[in-house]
Structure formats: C-alpha cells, structure tokens
One Martini backbone bead per residue (centre of mass of N, CA, C, O) as a GRO file, in nm:
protein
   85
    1UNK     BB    1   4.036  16.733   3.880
    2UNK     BB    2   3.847  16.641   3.621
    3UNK     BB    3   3.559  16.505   3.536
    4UNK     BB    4   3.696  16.305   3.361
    5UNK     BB    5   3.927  16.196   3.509
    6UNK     BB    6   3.746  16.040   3.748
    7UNK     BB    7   3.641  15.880   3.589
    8UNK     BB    8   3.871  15.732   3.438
    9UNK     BB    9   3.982  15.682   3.733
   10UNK     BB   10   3.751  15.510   3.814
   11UNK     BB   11   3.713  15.275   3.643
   12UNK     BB   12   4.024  15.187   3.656
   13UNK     BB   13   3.997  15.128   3.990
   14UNK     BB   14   3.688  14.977   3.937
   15UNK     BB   15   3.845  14.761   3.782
   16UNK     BB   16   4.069  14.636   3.977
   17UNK     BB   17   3.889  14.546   4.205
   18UNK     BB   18   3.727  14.375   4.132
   19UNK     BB   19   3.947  14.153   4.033
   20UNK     BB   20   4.032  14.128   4.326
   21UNK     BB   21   3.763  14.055   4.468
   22UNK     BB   22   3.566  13.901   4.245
   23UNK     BB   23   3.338  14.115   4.070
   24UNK     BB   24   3.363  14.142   3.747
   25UNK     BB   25   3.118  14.013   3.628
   26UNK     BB   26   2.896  14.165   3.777
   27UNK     BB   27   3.009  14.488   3.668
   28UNK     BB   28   2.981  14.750   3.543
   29UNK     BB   29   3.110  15.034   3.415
   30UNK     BB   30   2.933  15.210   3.613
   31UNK     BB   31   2.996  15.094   3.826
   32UNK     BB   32   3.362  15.070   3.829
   33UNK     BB   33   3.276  15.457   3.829
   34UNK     BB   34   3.140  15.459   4.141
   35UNK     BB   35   3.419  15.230   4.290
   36UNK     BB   36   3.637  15.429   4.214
   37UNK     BB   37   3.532  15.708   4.361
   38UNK     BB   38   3.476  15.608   4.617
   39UNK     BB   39   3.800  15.455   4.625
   40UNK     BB   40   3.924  15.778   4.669
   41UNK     BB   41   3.787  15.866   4.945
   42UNK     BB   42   3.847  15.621   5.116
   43UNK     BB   43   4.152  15.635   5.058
   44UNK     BB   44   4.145  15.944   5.130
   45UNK     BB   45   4.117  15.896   5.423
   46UNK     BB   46   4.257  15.666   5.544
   47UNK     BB   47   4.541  15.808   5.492
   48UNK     BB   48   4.467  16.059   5.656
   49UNK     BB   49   4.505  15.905   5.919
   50UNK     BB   50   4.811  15.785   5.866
   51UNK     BB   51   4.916  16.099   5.721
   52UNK     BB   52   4.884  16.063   5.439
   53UNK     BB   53   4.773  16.127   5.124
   54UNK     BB   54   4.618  16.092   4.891
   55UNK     BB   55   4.431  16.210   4.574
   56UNK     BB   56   4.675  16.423   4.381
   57UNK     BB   57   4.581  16.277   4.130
   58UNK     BB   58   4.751  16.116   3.805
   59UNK     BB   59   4.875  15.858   3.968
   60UNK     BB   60   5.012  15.609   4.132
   61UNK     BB   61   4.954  15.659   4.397
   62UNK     BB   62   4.648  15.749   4.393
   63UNK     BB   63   4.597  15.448   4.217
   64UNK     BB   64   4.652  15.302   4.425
   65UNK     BB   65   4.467  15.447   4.695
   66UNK     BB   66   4.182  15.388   4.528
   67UNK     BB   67   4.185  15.064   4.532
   68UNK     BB   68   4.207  15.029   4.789
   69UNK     BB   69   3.934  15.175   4.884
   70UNK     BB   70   3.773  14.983   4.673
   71UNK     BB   71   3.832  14.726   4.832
   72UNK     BB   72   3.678  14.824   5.085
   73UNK     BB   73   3.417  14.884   4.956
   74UNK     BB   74   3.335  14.575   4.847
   75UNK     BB   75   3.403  14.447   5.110
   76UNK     BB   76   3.171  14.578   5.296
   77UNK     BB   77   2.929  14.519   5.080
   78UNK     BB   78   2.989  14.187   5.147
   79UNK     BB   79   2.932  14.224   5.447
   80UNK     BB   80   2.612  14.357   5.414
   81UNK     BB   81   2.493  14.166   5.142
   82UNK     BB   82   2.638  13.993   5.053
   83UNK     BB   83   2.724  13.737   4.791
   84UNK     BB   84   2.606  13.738   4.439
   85UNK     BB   85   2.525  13.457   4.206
   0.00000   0.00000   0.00000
C-alpha cells in the first residue's frame, strides 16, 4: 500500500476503534490517523502470533485487523495512563 492508502486506511481504523473504546470525542483527525496506522502493525504481529495473515492490503479483513490491533493499542494506552476526562 501507498502512503496515501495507509493514511485513509489509519484514520478509518483508528476512527472505528475510537468509537469501539469510547475515546472519540477526546481524539482528533491526526490521532485517529497515527492510532489507525499503529494498530494496523499491532493487529498484524497478533495476527501473526495465531499463524494468520496480517495487513496484506484495503480490503475488509486487513480493516477488520487493523480495527481489533487498534482496539489493543488503545486498550493499553487506557491502562497505562487512566481514561482523561
């Protein structure tokens, strides 16, 4: 994927997973473009933990991927640093 796909691939990522973890409204376009791109690395290493495919393209199971690693990596961040209000 190109730099440009990975963009619009990160920000619809870590704009789903915002929703999911309930972190939406404290995030901006720019966080939900670089919690998007990390959690389609984290989503393809636990992938690949489980013998599965990781990130292999824009396609809905790469997004389903990148979705859940965001989802982790969020998840962690909350437990690292408590929820800000």
């Amino acid at each position: 994927m190109g730099i440009l796909s990975w963009i619009i691939f990160g920000a619809l990522a870590g704009w789903v997973a915002s929703m999911i973890v309930g972190r939406n409204d404290q995030m901006g376009c720019l966080a939900n473009i670089v919690v998007g791109i990390i959690g389609a690395v984290v989503g393809g290493w636990i992938m690949s933990i489980f013998g599965g495919s990781g990130v292999t393209g824009f396609n809905l199971i790469s997004f389903i991927v990148a979705v859940i690693g965001a989802v982790v990596f969020l998840g962690v961040l909350n437990l690292l640093f408590g929820r800000r209000r």
